[in-house]
SETIMAR-378970 format. One line per field, with one value per residue (C-alpha): residue number from 1; residue in one letter; x, y, z negated. Coordinates in steps of 0.1 Angstrom, whole numbers. Layout:
N
pos <- [NUM  ...] $
code <- [A  ...] $
px <- [X  ...] $
py <- [Y  ...] $
pz <- [Z  ...] $
//
This chain:
458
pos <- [1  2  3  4  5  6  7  8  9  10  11  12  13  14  15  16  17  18  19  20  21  22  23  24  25  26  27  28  29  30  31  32  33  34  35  36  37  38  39  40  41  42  43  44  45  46  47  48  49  50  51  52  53  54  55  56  57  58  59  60  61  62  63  64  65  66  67  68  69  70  71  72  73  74  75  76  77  78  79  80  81  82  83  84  85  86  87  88  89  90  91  92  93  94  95  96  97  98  99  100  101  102  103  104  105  106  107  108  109  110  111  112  113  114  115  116  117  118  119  120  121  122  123  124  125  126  127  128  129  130  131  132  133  134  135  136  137  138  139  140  141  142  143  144  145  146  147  148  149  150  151  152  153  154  155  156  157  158  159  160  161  162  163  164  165  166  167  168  169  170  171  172  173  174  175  176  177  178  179  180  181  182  183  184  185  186  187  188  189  190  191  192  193  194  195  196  197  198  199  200  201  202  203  204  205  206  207  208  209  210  211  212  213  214  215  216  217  218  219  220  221  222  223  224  225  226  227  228  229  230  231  232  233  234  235  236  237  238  239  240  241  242  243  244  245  246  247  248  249  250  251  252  253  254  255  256  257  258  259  260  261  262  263  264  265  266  267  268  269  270  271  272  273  274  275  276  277  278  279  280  281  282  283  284  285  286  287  288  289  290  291  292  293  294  295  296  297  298  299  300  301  302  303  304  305  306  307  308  309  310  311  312  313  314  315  316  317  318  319  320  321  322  323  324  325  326  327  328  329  330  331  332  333  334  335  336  337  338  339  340  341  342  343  344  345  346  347  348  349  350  351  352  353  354  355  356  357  358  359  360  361  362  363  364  365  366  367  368  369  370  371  372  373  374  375  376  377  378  379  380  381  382  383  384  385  386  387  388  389  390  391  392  393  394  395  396  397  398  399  400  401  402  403  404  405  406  407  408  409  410  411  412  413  414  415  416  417  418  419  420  421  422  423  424  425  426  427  428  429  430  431  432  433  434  435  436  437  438  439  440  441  442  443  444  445  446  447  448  449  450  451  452  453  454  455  456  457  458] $
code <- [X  X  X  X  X  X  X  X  X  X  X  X  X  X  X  X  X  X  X  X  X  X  X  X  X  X  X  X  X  X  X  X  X  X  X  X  X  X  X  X  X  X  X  X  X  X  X  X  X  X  X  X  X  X  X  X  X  X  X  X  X  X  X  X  X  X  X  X  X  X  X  X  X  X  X  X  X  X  X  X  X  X  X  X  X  X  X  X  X  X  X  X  X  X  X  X  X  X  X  X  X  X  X  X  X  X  X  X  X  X  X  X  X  X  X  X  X  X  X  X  X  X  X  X  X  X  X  X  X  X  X  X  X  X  X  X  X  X  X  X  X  X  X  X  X  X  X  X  X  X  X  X  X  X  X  X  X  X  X  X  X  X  X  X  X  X  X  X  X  X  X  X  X  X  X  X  X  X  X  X  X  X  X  X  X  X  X  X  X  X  X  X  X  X  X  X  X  X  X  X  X  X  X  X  X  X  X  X  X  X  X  X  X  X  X  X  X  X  X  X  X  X  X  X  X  X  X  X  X  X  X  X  X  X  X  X  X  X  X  X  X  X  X  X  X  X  X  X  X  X  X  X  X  X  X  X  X  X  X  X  X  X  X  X  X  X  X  X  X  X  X  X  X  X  X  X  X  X  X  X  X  X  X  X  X  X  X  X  X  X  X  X  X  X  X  X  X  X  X  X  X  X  X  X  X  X  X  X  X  X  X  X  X  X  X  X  X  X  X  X  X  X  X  X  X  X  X  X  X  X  X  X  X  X  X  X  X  X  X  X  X  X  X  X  X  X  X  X  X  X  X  X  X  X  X  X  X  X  X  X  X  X  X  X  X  X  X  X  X  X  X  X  X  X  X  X  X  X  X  X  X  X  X  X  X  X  X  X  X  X  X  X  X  X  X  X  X  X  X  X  X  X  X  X  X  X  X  X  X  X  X  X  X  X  X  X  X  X  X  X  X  X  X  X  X  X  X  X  X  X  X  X  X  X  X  X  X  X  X  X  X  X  X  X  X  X  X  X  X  X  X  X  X  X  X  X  X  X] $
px <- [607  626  658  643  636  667  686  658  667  706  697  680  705  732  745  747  778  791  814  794  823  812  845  868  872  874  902  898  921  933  946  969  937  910  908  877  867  841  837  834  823  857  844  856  884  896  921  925  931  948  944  949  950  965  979  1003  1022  1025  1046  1029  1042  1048  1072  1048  1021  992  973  953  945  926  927  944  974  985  968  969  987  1001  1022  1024  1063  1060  1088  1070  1037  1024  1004  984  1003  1033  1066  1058  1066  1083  1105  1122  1131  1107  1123  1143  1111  1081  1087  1073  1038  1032  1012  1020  1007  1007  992  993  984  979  965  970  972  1007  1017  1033  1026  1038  1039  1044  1043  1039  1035  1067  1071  1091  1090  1069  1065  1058  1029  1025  992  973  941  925  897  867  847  874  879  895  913  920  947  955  960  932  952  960  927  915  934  943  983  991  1027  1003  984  984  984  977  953  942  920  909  914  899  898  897  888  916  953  963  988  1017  1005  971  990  1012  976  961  988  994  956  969  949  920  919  890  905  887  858  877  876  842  833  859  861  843  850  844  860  827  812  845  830  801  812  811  844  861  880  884  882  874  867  887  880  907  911  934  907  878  841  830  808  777  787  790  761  741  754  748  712  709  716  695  666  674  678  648  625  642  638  598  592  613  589  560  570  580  543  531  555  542  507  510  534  507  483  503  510  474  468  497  485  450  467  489  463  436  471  476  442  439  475  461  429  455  477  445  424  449  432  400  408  374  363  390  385  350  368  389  362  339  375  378  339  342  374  353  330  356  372  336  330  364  356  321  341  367  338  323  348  359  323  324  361  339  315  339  358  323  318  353  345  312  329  358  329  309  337  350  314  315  348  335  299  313  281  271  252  237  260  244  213  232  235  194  186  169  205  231  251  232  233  225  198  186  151  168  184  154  141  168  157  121  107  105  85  54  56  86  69  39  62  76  70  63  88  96  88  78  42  46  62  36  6  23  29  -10  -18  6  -12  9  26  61  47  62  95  101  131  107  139  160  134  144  180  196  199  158  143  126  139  115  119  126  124  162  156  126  151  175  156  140  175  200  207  202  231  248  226  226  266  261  242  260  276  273  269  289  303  334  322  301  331  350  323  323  362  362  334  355] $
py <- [-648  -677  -660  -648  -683  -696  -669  -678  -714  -709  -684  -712  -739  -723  -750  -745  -744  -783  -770  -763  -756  -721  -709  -711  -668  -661  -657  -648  -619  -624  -596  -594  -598  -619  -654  -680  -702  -736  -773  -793  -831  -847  -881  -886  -874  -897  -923  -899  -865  -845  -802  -789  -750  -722  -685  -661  -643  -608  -606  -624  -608  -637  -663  -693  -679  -704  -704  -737  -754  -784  -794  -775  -798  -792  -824  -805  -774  -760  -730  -701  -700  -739  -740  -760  -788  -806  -838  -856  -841  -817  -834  -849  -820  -814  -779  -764  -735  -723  -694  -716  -726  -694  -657  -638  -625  -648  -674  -712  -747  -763  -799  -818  -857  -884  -913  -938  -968  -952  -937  -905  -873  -858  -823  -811  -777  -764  -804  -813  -837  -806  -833  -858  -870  -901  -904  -935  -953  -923  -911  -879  -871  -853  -826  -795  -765  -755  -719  -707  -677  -681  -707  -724  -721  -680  -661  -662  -647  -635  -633  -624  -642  -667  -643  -654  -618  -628  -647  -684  -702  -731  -745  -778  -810  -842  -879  -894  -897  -880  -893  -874  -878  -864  -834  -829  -830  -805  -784  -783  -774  -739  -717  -716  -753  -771  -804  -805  -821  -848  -862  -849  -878  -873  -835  -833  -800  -773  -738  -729  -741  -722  -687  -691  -691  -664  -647  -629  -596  -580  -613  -600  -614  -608  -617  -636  -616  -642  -668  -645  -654  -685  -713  -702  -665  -674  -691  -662  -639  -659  -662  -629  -623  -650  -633  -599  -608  -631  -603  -580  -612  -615  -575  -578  -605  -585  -554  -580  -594  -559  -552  -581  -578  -541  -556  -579  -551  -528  -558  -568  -528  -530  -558  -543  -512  -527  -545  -514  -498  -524  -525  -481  -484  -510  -485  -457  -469  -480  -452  -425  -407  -411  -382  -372  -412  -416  -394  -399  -438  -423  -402  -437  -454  -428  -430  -470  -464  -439  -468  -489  -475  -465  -501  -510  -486  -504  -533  -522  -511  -543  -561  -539  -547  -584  -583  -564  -588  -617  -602  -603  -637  -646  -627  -648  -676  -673  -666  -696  -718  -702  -705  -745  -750  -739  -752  -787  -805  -821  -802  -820  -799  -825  -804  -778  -799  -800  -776  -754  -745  -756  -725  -697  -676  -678  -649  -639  -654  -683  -689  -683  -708  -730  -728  -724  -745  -782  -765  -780  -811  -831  -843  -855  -878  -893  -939  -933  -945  -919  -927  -913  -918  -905  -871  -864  -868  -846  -821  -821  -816  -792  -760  -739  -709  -729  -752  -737  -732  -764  -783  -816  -826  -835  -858  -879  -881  -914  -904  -901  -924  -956  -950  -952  -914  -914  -885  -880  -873  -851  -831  -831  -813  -787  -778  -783  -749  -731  -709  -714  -704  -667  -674  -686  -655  -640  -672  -688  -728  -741  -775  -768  -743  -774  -796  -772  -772  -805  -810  -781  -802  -829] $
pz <- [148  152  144  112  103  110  88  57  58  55  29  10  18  0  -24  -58  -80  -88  -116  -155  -179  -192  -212  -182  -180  -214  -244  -281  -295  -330  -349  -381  -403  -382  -381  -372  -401  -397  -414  -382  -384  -383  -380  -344  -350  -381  -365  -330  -324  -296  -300  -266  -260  -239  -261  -262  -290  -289  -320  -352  -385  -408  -413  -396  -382  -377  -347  -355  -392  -405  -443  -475  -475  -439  -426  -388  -386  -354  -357  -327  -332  -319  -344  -367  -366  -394  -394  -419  -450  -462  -449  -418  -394  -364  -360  -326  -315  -291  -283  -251  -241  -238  -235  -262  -248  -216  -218  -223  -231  -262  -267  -301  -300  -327  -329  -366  -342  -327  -361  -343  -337  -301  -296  -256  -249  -205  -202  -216  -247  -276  -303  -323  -361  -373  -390  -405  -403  -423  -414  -418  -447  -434  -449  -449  -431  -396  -390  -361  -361  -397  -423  -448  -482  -472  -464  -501  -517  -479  -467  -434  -434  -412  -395  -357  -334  -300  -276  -277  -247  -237  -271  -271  -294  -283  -300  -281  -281  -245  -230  -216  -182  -191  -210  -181  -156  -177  -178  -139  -137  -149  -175  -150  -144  -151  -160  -196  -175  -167  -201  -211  -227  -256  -259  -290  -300  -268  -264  -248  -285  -302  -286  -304  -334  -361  -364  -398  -386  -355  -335  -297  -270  -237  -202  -178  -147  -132  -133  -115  -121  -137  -114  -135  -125  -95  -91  -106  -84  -52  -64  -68  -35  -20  -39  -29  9  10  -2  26  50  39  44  78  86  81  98  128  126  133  160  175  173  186  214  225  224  247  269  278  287  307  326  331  342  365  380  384  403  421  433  435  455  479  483  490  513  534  530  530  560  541  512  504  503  477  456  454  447  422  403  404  390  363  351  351  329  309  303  297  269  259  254  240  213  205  203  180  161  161  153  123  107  116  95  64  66  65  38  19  23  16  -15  -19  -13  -34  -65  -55  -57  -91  -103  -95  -112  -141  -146  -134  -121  -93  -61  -29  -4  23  23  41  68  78  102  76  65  88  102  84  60  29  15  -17  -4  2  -27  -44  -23  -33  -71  -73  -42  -57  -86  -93  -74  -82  -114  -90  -69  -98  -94  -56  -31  -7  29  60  50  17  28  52  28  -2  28  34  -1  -11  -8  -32  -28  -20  7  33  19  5  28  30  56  27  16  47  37  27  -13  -13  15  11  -26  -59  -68  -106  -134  -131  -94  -103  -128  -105  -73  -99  -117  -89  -79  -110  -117  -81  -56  -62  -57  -26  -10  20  26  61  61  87  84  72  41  31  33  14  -14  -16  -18  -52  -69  -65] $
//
């Protein structure tokens, strides 16, 4: 048992994932004629900017083909090719040859960075500054629309000579002007990093927000083998498996309950057994010479075991109608206590406690009893103080058919005695049980199922 325990709290202990950036796995594949198309809120992004993303080529058709677009006049424009970024309007651009840098279809780094307060635009692709622009001290307008994998001015009427085929993750936008030291960190992070966390606070517009959106074309998306199973994956998978194992763990734990109580079964019939041989071996060896003595011994032995399991068997018996009976009352019980929930008024449990109740049970007679036996002569006692004097002469003049049954002992309790007994107490002995004491029949009033009654009604 105690190893069974031990193994459920490790199961429970495991700790969950630390890590909560959902897009990690996961790439979008544009195709000659698919593209993304939104109107973000570009007010963070006004005087600061920095479009961070991982792709690869696998051969776009066009002469620039765009992989990421804000504004009809260029005002951001990153082109796959890396030979070629615009910034803020037609003329301030940057072009290399990116063929010395990337091999067409593997996957690199590309990081465009701006801030007005600078005036430049640095482009760094695999962590490495390719080029900058100046920029002047121009901001950007809000209020236009961002492409991804083709250009704004192109898809109506549509042109694919800036279609972007390939894939693009991790394609993030930031309020900030990184630095290149924060370019060159993310990039060492690798395309399954998680270093987008680390600046959290200014990545404004999320890849794991890009996935959502709604996509033109045959925009699909791909998973990342190299980057395995996201922390939430992860996570779901290890809970998964915590489940399964601690509903295996609880049915072991039953089955083990059963062993044991069988186990402690066959163990106290060992020990009788071993004892009765003990005691028929110590006969034997001392009254071997005395065959027709033992066996009359043994065949005595054998009629007391007779008995014995004769009496066993009674037990059993017993016991099996004691556990029907207790189930009743449990039923009872549980009723009763339903029953009080719901009417939500106020009982004298303490009555249970005279000796007229205390530790039995509760019959239809009785609960009758219970209803019906102030009847009649509560209204009489009404202005008289209840003492001892009092109780004995209503006693002598009651001579109705509830005389006998009414509990005059809870007359002597501390709620009535030496009290003025008022209409409201008159009311209350008369109407107390109603609707209750029928729930209470087959109940047994020990101590602690009045305590327990009293706890529910609060």
């Amino acid at each position: 048992m105690a190893m069974f325990l031990l193994i459920a709290s490790l199961l429970y202990a495991v700790p969950a994932a630390t890590a909560s950036y959902s897009g990690r796995s996961k790439a979008l594949k544009f195709t000659e004629t698919s593209y993304i198309v939104f109107t973000p809120d570009m007010s963070p992004f006004v005087n600061k900017m920095s479009v961070c993303m991982w792709l690869r080529d696998f051969g776009s058709p066009g002469c620039c083909p765009t992989v990421f677009n804000y504004g009809p006049s260029n005002q951001v424009r990153i082109d796959s090719h890396a030979r070629q970024i615009e910034m803020a309007e037609q003329g301030h651009n940057f072009q290399a040859d990116l063929a010395r840098v990337v091999t067409k279809g593997e996957w690199y780094h590309a990081c465009l960075s701006w801030s007005s307060s600078s005036q430049y635009a640095w482009y760094y692709v695999n962590g490495e500054l390719l080029g900058s622009v100046a920029t002047g001290s121009r901001t950007l307008s809000t209020g236009n629309k961002m492409v991804i994998g083709h250009h704004s001015s192109y898809i109506s009427p549509f042109q694919n000579s800036n279609s972007f085929v390939g894939e693009v993750s991790e394609l993030n936008v930031y309020a900030k002007e990184l630095t290149a030291e924060e370019v060159k960190r993310m990039f060492s992070g690798g395309l399954c990093g998680l270093w987008e966390e680390e600046n959290e606070d200014v990545r404004v517009l999320k890849w794991e927000d890009i996935l959502k959106l709604p996509r033109t074309g045959s925009v699909s998306e791909v998973g990342l083998d190299q980057c395995g199973p996201t922390p939430q994956e992860l996570l779901e998978e290890c809970e998964r498996r915590r489940n399964e194992t601690s509903r295996q763990l609880s049915e072991s734990l039953k089955v083990l309950e059963n062993v044991r109580a069988e186990l402690n079964t066959t163990l106290a019939e060992k020990e009788y057994l071993t004892e009765k041989l003990a005691e028929t071996q110590a006969e034997l060896n001392t009254t071997l010479a005395e065959k027709k003595s033992l066996t009359e011994t043994l065949a005595e032995m054998q009629a007391d075991l007779n008995t014995s399991l004769a009496e066993n068997e009674s037990l059993t018996e017993t016991l099996a109608e004691k556990e029907i009976q207790m189930n009743a009352t449990m039923e009872n019980l549980q009723e009763a206590l339903e029953e009080i929930k719901r009417l939500n008024r106020t009982w004298d449990w303490d009555m249970f406690s005279l000796d007229e109740y205390l530790n039995k049970t509760v019959s239809p007679d009785m609960a009758e009893q219970m209803k019906s036996s102030w009847d009649g002569i509560s209204d009489m006692m009404i202005g008289f103080t209840i003492t001892d004097q009092f109780i004995k002469f209503l006693r002598h003049i009651d001579t109705d058919e509830y005389s006998d049954l009414r509990p005059w002992s809870m007359l002597y309790t501390e709620k009535y005695l030496n009290k003025m007994f008022t209409g409201e107490m008159a009311e209350t002995l008369s109407t107390m049980w109603d609707g209750i004491s029928d729930k209470l029949v087959g109940i047994t009033m020990t101590e602690k199922i009045i305590e327990l009654l009293k706890y529910v009604q609060g």
